[in-house]
C-alpha positions as a LaTeX table, in Angstrom:
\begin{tabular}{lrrr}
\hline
Residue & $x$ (\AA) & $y$ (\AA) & $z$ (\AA) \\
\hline
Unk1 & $-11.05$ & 84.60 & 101.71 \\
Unk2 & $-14.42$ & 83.51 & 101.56 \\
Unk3 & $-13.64$ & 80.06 & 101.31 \\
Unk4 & $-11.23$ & 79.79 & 104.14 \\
Unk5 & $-13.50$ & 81.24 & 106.61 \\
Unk6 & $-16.30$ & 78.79 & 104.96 \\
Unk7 & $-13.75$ & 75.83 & 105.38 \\
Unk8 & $-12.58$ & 77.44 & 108.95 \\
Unk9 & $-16.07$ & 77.29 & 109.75 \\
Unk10 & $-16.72$ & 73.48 & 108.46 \\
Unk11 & $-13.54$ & 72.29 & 110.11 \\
Unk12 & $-14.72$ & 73.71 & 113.91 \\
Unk13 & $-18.30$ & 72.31 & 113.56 \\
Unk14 & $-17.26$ & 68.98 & 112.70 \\
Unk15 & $-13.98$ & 68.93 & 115.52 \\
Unk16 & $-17.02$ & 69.73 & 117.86 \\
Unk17 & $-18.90$ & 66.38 & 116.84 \\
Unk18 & $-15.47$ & 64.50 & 117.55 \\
Unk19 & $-15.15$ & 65.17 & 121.18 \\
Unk20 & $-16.47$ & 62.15 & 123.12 \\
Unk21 & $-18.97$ & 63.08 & 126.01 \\
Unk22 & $-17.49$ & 61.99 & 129.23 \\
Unk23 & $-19.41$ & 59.02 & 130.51 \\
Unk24 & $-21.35$ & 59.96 & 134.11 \\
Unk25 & $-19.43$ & 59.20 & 137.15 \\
Unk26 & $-21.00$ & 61.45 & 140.51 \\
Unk27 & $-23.45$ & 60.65 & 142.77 \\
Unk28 & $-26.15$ & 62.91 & 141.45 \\
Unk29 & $-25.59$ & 61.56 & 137.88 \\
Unk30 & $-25.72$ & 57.79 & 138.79 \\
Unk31 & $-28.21$ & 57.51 & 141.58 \\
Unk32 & $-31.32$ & 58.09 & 140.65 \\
Unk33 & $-34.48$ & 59.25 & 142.58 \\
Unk34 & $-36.57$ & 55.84 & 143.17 \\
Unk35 & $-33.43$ & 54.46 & 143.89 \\
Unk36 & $-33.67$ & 52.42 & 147.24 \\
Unk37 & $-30.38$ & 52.77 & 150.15 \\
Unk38 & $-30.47$ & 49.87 & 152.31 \\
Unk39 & $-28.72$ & 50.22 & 156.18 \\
Unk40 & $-27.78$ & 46.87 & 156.29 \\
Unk41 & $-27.04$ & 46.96 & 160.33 \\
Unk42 & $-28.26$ & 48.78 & 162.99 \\
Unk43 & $-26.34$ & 52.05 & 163.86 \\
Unk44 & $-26.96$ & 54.63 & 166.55 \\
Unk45 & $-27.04$ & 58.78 & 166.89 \\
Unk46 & $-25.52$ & 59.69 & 169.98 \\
Unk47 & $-27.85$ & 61.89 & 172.60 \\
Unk48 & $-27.65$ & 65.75 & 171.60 \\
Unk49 & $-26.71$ & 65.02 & 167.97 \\
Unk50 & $-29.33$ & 64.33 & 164.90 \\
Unk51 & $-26.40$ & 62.21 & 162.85 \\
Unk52 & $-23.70$ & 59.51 & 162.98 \\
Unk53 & $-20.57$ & 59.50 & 161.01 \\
Unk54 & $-19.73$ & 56.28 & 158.18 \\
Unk55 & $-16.79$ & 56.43 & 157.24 \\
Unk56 & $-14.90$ & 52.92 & 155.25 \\
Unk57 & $-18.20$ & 51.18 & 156.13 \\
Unk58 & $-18.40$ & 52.12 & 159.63 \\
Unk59 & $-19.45$ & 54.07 & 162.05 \\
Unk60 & $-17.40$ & 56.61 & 163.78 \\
Unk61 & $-18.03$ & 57.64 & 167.37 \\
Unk62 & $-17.92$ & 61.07 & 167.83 \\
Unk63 & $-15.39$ & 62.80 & 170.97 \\
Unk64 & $-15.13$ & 65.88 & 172.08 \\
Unk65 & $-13.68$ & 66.29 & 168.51 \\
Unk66 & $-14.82$ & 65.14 & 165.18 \\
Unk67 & $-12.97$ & 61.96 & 164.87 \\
Unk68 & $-13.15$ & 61.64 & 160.44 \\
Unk69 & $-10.58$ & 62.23 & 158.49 \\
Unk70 & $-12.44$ & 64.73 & 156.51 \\
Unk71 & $-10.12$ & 64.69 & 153.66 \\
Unk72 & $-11.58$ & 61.31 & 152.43 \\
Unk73 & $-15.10$ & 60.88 & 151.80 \\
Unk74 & $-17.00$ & 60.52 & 154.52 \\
Unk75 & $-21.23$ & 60.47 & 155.20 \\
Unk76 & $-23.54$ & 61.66 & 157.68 \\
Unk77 & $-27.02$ & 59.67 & 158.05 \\
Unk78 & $-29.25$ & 61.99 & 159.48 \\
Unk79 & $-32.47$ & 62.75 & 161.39 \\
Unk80 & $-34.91$ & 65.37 & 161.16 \\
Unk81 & $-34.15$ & 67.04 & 164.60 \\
Unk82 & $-31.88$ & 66.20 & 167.21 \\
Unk83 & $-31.95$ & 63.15 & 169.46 \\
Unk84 & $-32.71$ & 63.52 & 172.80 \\
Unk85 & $-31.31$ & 60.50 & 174.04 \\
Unk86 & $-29.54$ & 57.50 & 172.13 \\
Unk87 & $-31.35$ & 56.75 & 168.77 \\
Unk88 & $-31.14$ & 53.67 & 166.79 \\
Unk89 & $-31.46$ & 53.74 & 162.85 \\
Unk90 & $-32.94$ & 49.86 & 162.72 \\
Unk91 & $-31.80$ & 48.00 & 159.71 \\
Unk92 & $-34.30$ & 49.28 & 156.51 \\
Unk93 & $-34.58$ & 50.34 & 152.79 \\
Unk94 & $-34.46$ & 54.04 & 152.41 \\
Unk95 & $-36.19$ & 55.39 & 149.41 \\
Unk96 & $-33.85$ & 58.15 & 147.80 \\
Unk97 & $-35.62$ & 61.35 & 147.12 \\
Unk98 & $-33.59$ & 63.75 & 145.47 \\
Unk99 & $-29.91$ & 64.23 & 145.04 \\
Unk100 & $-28.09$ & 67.50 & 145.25 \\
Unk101 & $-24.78$ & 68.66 & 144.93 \\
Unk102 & $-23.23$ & 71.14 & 147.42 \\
Unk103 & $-20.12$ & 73.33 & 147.41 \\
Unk104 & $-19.56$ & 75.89 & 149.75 \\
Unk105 & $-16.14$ & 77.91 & 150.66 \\
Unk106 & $-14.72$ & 77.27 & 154.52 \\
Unk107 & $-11.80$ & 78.53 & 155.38 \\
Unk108 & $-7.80$ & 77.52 & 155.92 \\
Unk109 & $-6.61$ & 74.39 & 157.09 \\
Unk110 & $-6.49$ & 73.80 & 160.84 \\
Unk111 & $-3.57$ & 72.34 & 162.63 \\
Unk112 & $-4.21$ & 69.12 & 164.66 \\
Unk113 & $-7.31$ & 67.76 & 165.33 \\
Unk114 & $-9.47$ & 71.84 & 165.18 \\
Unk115 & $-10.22$ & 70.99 & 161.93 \\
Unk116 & $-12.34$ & 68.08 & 163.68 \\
Unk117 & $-15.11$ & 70.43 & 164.17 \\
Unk118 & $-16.25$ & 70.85 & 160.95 \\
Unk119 & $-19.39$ & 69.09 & 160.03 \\
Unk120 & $-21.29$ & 68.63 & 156.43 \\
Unk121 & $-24.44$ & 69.61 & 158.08 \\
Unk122 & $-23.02$ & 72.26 & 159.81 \\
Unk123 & $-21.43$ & 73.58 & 156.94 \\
Unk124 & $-24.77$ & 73.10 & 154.72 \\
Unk125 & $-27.02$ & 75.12 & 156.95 \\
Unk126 & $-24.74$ & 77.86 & 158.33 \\
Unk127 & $-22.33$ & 78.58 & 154.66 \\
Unk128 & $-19.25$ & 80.54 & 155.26 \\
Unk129 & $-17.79$ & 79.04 & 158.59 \\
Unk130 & $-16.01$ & 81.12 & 161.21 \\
Unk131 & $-13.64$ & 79.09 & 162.11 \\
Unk132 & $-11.63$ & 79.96 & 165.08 \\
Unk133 & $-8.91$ & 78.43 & 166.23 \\
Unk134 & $-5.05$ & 79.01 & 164.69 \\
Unk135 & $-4.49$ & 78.25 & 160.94 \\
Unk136 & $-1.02$ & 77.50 & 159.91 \\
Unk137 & $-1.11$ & 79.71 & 156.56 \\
Unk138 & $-2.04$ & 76.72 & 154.28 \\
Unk139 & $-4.29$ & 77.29 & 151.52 \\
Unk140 & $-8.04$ & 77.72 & 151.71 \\
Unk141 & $-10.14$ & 74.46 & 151.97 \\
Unk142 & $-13.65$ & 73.80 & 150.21 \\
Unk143 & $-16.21$ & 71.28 & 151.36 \\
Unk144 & $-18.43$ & 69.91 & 148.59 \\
Unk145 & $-21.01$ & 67.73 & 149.51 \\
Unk146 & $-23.72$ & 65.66 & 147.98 \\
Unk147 & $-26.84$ & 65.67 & 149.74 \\
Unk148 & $-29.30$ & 62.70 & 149.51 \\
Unk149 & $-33.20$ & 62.84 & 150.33 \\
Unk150 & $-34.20$ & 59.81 & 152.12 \\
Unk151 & $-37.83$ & 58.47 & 152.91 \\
Unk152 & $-38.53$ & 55.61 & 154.87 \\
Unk153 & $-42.40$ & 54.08 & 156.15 \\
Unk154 & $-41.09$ & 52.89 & 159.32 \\
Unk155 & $-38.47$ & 55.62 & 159.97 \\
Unk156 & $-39.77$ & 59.24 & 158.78 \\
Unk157 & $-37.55$ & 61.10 & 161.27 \\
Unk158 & $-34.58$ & 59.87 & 159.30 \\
Unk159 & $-34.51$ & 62.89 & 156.78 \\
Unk160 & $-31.00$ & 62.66 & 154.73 \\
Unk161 & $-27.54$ & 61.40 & 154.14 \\
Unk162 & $-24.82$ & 64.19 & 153.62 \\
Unk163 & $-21.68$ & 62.72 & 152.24 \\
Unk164 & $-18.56$ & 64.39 & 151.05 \\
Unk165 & $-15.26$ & 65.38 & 151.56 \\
Unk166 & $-12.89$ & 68.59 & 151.93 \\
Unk167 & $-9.76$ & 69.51 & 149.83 \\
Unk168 & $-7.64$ & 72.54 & 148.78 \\
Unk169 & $-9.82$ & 75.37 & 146.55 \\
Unk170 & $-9.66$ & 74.17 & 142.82 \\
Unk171 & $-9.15$ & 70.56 & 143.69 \\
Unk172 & $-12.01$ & 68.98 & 145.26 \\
Unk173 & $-14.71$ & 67.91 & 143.02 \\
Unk174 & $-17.99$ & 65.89 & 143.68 \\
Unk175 & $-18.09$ & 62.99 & 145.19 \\
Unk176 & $-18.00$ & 59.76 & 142.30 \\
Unk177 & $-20.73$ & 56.78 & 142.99 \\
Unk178 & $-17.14$ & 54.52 & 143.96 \\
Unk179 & $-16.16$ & 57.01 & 146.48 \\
Unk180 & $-19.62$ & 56.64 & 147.85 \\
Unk181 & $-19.70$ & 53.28 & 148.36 \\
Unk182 & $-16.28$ & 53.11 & 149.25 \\
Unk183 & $-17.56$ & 55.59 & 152.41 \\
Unk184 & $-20.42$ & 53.48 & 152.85 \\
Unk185 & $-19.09$ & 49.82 & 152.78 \\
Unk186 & $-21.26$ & 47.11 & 153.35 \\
Unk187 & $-22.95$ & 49.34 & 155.72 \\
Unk188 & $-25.57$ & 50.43 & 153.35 \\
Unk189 & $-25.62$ & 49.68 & 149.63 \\
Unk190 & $-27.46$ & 50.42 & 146.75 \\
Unk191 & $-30.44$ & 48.15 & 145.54 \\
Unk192 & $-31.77$ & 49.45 & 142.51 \\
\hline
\end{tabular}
């Protein structure tokens, strides 16, 4: 009996050893603080708002409604506070800062365009949402987000870039580096 449990023992310490570590493929495990983000164009934060949606490279005005598909990954570039009037984010190298990873639970899917409310920030700073609006039964959604410090000389009031997406509870899962670019086409890209 001895032995078994001695070659029981030997067998599950070395099946351990055989198990390949999964290679890094997030954000937060492949973009590393020092890192530089460069805005390769010009983009603008509407009056009243302190971000502007990128979404497959580009911006994305908002309406009356949040007009991303929040199901695919999606970022916010953001300032500090909120823009009184139209504010331009001037072509520059962003220095990133830290990266963080962000889950929080939101509520049920919305029919139409309600959902369209829902925003990163938003759900970053105030956690559980109340939602409003009528749900058509489906099952609860999560929002996980990656968070990226920024720091710019010429820009300080440009604070962060929230990117992420929403999916059914169990499902969604942090955002990988090519989903990030893919958000971010050639509308800023990672030097280094």
């Amino acid at each position: 009996m001895r032995t078994l449990t001695s070659l029981l023992i030997l067998m599950l310490t070395t099946a351990c050893g055989l198990i390949p570590p999964q290679a890094p493929v997030t954000v937060k495990e492949l973009l590393p603080v020092g890192a530089t983000l460069q805005l390769t164009r010009t983009v603008e934060v509407p009056a009243g708002r302190r971000f502007v949606y990128i979404q497959h490279g580009v911006t994305v005005p908002f309406k009356p409604y949040n007009s991303v598909n929040i199901y695919v990954p999606y970022c916010q570039l953001m300032l500090e506070e909120s823009a009184s009037q139209t504010h331009p984010i001037e072509a520059d190298r962003f220095r990133v800062t830290g990266v963080v990873e962000y889950e929080d639970y939101v509520g049920r899917r919305l029919h139409g365009e309600q959902y369209a409310s829902l925003d990163l920030a938003d759900a970053r700073f105030s956690g559980f949402l109340g939602l409003g609006g009528s749900t058509d039964g489906g099952p609860g959604i999560i929002m996980y987000a990656t968070i990226i410090g920024l720091e710019s000389v010429r820009q300080p009031e440009v604070k962060e870039m929230v990117c992420g997406h929403w999916d059914d509870y169990g499902v969604v899962k942090p955002l990988t580096l090519e989903e990030f670019k893919s958000a971010l086409g050639d509308l800023v890209v990672i030097k280094g």
